[in-house]
C-alpha positions as CSV (number, residue, x, y, z in Angstrom):
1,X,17.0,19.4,14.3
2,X,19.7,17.2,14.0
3,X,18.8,14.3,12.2
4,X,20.4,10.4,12.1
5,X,22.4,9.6,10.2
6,X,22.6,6.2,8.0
7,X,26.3,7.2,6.2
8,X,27.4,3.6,7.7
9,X,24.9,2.2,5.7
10,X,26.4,-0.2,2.5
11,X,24.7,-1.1,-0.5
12,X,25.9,-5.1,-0.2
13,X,24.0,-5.0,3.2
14,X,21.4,-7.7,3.8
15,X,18.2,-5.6,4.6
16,X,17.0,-7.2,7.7
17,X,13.3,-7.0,9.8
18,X,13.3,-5.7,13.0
19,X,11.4,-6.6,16.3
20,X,11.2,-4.1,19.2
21,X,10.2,-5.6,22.2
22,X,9.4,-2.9,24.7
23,X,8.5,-3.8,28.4
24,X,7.7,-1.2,31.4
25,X,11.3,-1.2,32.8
26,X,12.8,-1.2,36.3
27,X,15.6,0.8,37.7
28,X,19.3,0.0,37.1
29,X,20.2,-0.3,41.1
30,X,17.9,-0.8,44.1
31,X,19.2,2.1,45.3
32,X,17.6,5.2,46.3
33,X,19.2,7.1,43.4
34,X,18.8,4.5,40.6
35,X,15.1,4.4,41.8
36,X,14.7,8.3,41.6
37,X,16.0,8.8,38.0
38,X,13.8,5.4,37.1
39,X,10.3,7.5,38.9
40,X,10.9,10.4,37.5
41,X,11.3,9.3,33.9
42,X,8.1,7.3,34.5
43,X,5.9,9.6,36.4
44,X,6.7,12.8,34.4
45,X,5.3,11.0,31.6
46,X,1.8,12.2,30.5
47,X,0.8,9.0,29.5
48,X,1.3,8.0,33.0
49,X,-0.2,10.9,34.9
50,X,-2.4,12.9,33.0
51,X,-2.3,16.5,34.6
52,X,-1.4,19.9,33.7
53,X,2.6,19.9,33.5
54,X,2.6,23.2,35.2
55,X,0.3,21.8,38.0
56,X,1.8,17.8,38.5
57,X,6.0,18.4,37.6
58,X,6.1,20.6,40.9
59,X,4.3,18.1,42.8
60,X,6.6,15.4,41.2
61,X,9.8,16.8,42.0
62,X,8.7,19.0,45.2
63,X,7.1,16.1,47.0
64,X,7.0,12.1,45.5
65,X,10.7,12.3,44.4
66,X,11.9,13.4,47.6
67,X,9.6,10.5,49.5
68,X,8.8,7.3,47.2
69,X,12.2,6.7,46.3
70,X,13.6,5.5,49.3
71,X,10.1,3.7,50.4
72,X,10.5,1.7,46.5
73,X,14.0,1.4,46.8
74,X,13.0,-1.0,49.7
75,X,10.5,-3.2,47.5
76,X,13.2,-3.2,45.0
77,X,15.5,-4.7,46.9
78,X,13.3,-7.7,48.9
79,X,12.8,-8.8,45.2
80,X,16.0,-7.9,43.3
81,X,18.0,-11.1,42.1
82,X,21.7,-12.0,41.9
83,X,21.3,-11.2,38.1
84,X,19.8,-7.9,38.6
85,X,15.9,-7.0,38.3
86,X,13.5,-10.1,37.7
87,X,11.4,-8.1,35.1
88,X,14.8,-7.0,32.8
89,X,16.7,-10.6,33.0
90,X,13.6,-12.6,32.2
91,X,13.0,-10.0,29.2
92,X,16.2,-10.6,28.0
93,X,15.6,-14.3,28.0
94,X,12.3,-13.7,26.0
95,X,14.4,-11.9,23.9
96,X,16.8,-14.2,23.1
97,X,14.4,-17.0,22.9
98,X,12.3,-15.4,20.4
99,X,15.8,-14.0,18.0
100,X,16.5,-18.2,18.4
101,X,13.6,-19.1,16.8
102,X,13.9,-17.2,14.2
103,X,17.4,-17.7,13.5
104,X,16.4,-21.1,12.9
105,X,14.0,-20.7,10.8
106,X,15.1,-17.9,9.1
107,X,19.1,-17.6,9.4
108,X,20.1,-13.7,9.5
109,X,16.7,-12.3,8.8
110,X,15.4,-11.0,11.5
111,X,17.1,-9.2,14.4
112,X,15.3,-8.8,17.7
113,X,15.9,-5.9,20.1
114,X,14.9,-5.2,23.4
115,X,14.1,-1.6,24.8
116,X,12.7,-0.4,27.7
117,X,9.6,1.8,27.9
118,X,11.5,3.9,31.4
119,X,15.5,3.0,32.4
120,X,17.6,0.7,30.4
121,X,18.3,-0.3,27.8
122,X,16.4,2.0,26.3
123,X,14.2,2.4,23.0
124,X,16.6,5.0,21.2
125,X,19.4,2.4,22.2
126,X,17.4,-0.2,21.0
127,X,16.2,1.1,17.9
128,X,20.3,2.2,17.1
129,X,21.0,-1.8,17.4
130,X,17.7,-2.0,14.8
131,X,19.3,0.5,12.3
132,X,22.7,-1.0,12.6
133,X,21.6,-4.2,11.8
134,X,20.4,-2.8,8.4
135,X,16.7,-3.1,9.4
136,X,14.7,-1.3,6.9
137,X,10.8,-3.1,8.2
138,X,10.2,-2.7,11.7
139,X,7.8,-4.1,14.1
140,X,7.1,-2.8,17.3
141,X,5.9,-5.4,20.7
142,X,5.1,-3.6,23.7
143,X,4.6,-7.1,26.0
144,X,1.5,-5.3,27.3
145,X,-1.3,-7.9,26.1
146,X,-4.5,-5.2,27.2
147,X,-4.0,-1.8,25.8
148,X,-3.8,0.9,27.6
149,X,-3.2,4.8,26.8
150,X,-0.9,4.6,29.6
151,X,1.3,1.4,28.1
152,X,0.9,0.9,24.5
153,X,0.3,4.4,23.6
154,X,3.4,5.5,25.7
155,X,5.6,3.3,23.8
156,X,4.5,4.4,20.2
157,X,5.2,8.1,21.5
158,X,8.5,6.9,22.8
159,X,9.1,5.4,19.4
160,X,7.8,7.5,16.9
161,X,9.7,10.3,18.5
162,X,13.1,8.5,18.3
163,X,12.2,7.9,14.8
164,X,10.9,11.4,14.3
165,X,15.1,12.1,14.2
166,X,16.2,9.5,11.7
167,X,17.1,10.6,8.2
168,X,15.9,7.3,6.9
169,X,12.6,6.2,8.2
170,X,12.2,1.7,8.2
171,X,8.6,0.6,7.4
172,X,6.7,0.2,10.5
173,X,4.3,-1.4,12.3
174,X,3.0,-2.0,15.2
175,X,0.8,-4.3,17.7
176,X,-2.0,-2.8,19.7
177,X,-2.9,-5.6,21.7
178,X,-3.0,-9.2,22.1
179,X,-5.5,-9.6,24.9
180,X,-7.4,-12.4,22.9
181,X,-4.8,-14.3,21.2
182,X,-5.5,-17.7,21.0
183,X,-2.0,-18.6,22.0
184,X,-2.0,-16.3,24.7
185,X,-5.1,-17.9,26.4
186,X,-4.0,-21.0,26.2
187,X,-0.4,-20.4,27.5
188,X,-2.6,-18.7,30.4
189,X,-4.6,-22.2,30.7
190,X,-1.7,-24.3,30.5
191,X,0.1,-22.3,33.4
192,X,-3.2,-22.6,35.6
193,X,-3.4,-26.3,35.1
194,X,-0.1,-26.9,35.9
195,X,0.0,-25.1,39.0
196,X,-3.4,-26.7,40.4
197,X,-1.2,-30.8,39.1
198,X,0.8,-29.3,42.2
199,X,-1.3,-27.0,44.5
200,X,-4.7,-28.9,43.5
201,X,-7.6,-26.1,42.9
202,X,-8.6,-23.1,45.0
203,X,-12.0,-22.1,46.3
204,X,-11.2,-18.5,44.1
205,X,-9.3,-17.7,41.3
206,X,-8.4,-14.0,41.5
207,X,-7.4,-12.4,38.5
208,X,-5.4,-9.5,39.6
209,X,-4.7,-6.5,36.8
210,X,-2.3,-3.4,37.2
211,X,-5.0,-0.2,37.4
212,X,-5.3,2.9,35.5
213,X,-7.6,5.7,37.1
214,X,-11.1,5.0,36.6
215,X,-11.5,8.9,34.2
216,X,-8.8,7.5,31.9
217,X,-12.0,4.2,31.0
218,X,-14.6,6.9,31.6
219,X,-12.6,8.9,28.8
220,X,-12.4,5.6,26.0
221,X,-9.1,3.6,27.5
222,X,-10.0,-0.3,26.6
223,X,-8.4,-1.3,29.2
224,X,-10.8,-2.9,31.2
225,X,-13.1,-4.5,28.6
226,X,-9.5,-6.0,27.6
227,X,-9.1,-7.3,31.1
228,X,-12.3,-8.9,31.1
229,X,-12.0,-10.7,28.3
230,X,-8.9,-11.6,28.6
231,X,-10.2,-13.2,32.3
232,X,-13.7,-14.5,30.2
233,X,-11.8,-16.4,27.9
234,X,-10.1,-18.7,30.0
235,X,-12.3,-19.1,32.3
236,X,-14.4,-20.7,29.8
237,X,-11.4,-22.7,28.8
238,X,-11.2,-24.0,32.4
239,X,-14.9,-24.5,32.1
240,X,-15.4,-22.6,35.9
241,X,-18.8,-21.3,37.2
242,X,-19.0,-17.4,37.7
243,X,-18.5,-17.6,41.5
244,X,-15.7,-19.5,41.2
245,X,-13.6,-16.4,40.0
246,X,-12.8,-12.8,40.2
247,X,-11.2,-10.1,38.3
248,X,-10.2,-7.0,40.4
249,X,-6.8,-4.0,39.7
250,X,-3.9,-3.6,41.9
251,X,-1.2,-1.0,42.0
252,X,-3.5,2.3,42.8
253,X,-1.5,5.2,43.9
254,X,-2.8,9.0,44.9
255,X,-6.2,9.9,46.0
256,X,-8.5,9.4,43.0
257,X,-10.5,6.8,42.0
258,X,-9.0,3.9,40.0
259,X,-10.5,0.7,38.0
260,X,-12.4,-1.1,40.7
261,X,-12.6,-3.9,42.2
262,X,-9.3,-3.8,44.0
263,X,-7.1,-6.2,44.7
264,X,-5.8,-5.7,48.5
265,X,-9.6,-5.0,49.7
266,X,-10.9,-8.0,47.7
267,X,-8.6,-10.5,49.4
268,X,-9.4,-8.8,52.6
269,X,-12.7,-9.0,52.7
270,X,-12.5,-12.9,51.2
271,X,-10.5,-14.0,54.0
272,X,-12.8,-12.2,56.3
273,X,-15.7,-13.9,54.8
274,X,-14.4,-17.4,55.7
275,X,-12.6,-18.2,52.3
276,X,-10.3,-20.5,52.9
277,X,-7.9,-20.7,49.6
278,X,-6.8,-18.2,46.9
279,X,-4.3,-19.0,44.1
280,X,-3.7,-15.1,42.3
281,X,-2.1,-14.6,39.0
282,X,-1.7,-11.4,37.0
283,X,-2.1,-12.2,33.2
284,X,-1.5,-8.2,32.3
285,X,2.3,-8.7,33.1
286,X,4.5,-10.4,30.4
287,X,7.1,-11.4,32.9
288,X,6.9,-11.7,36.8
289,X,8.3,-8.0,38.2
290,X,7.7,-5.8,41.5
291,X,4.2,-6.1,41.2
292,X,4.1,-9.4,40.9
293,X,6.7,-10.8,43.2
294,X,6.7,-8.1,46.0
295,X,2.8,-6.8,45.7
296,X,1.1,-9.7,44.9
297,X,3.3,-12.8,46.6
298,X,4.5,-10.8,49.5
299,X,2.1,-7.8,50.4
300,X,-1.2,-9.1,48.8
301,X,-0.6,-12.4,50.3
302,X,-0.2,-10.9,53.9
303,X,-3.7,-9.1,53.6
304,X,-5.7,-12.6,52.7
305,X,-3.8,-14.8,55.2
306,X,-4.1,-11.9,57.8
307,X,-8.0,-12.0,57.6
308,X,-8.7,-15.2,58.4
309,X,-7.4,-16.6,54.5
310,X,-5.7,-20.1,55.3
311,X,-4.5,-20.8,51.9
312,X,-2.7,-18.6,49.0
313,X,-0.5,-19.0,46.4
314,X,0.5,-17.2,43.4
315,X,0.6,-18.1,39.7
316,X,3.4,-17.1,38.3
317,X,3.6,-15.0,34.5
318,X,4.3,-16.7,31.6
319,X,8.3,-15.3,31.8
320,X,9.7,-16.9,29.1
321,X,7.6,-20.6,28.6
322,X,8.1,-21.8,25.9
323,X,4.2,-22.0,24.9
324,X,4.9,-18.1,25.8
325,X,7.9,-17.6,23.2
326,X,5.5,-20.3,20.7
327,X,3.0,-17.1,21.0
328,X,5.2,-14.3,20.4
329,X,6.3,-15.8,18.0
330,X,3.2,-16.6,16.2
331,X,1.8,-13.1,16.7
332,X,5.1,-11.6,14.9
333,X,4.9,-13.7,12.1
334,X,1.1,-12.6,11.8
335,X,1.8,-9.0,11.7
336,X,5.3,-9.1,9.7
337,X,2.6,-11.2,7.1
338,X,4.0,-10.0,3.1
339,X,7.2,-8.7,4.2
340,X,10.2,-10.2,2.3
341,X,12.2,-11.3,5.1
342,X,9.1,-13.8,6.2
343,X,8.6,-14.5,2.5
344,X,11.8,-15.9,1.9
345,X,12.4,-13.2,-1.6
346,X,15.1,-11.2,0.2
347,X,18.5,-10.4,-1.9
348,X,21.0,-12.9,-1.9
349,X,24.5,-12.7,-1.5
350,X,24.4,-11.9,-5.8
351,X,22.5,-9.9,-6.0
352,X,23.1,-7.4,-3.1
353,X,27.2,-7.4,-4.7
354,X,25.3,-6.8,-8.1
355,X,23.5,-3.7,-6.8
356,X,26.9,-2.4,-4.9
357,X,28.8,-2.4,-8.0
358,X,25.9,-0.4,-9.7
359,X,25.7,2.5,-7.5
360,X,29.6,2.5,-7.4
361,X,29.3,3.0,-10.6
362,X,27.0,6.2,-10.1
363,X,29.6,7.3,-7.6
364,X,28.4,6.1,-3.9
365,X,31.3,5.2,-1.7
366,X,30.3,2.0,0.1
């Protein structure tokens, strides 16, 4: 192996802490090409489907890439924006929001990154910014606030094997989860109440998480017990009677069974029951995407209305609040908790030209 390497690096450098902020991704195009390379990156991981490589890559490439491209191509399109794709543009401005806050507090500390779990930009890319910034303590975000073996987990594999190549490995850590976070809750309450100031409040709320297949729960994933607190938390926060609320999956694919309730045949069978109005929101997602936007607003909303459902609307994700970026913030600062850079007892300008002129003087170059 060929490993990285750090000959750029200068002994004057300011060391800086890194943040990796890692979402799902979405395809560079809505195009039937751009969409292919995006599904097979994603689906050929075996985080994603777990099934003999020998058994699923045939299927993969023999069958689903030849079909679902074109058929998500479509769905990419009735929600891609002027600026590109919703999920990567309002990530950026997470991005950006969060690096601002620190640069205020903290001027040239900390240097934020963002990488994508599948497509661009991705983590290697990501991770090169990191180690050309000088970063030698590193902290990894996936903006996937319930674990999952099929999120989370995928992104430390992605990670530690980009960092399985470097030469010179930063100090790392890395955050799980944030399901119960008391900032995230009550960004989630505050988002709630401000929607029902303008849409007044529903008969149901329904909260609607991204599935995994039921064997991956059965097998120790969190997941769900995540989801459901996550769901318990505000809801106790909004003070709302059990029968007031729901918390089903969306986004099932293939034949097996996934996490149930779901979402479609839950709002189906509430309009059919004479339920009059929904209001949805999807408090897995860090930042409104496909699923949100064209599955939830557009598809999901068609099912409820089309049974009988007179009234729906969706809550959007917290995108870039700033009660959101408040949280992300707070939760880095928890976990960077004794490094220097948050401490304030980095090198100054001194004392970094004071340790340059001793390893000249023990022969280094730079």
């Amino acid at each position: 192996m060929t490993f990285v390497s750090h000959a750029e690096f200068h002994h004057d450098a300011p060391e800086r802490l890194g943040v990796l902020l890692v979402n799902l991704g979405t395809p560079d195009a809505p195009t039937v090409p751009a969409v292919r390379r995006y599904l097979a990156e994603f689906l050929a991981d075996p985080r994603v489907v777990e099934l003999p490589r020998a058994l699923w890559l045939p299927i993969l490439h023999g069958v689903i890439l030849r079909v679902r491209p074109a058929r998500s191509a479509k769905a990419y399109q009735s929600v891609w924006a002027e600026d590109g794709s919703p999920l990567l543009t309002i990530a950026q401005r997470q991005a950006a929001a969060v690096q601002e806050r620190f640069d205020q507090r903290l001027p040239g500390a900390v240097k934020v990154a963002l990488g994508m779990r599948y497509g661009n930009p991705s983590i290697p890319a990501a991770l090169a910014q990191l180690r050309q910034a000088n970063v030698r303590r590193l902290l990894v975000f996936p903006l996937y606030p319930q674990y999952s073996g099929s999120t989370t987990a995928s992104v430390f594999d992605a990670v530690t094997r980009e960092l399985s190549r470097w030469r010179w490995l930063p100090e790392t850590r890395f955050i799980n989860q944030y399901h119960d976070h008391p900032g995230y809750i009550a960004a989630i309450v505050e988002s709630i109440r401000a929607h029902w100031s303008v849409h007044g409040q529903p008969e149901r709320l329904l909260f609607s998480f991204h599935g995994i297949p039921k064997d991956y729960f059965d097998q120790g994933d969190p997941y769900y017990c995540h989801c459901q607190k996550t769901a318990r938390l505000i809801t106790d926060q909004l003070a709302l009677p059990p029968e007031s609320w729901s918390v089903t999956f969306q986004s099932r694919v293939g034949f097996k069974e996934w996490l149930q309730p779901y979402t479609d045949e839950t709002l189906k069978s509430w309009g059919a029951a004479g339920i009059r109005s929904v209001q949805v929101l999807s408090p897995g997602f860090s930042a409104d995407c496909l699923e949100t936007i064209e599955e939830i607003d557009e598809e999901n909303r068609g099912y409820f209305l089309g049974a009988g459902g007179e009234h729906f609307s969706y809550i959007h994700c917290l995108n870039d609040a700033p009660k959101h970026i408040d949280m992300m913030v707070d939760l880095i600062t928890r976990h960077a908790m004794g490094w220097p850079e948050l401490e304030g007892s980095v090198l100054d300008e001194t004392e970094r030209h004071a340790r340059r002129e001793r390893a000249l003087a023990l022969g280094a170059v730079a």
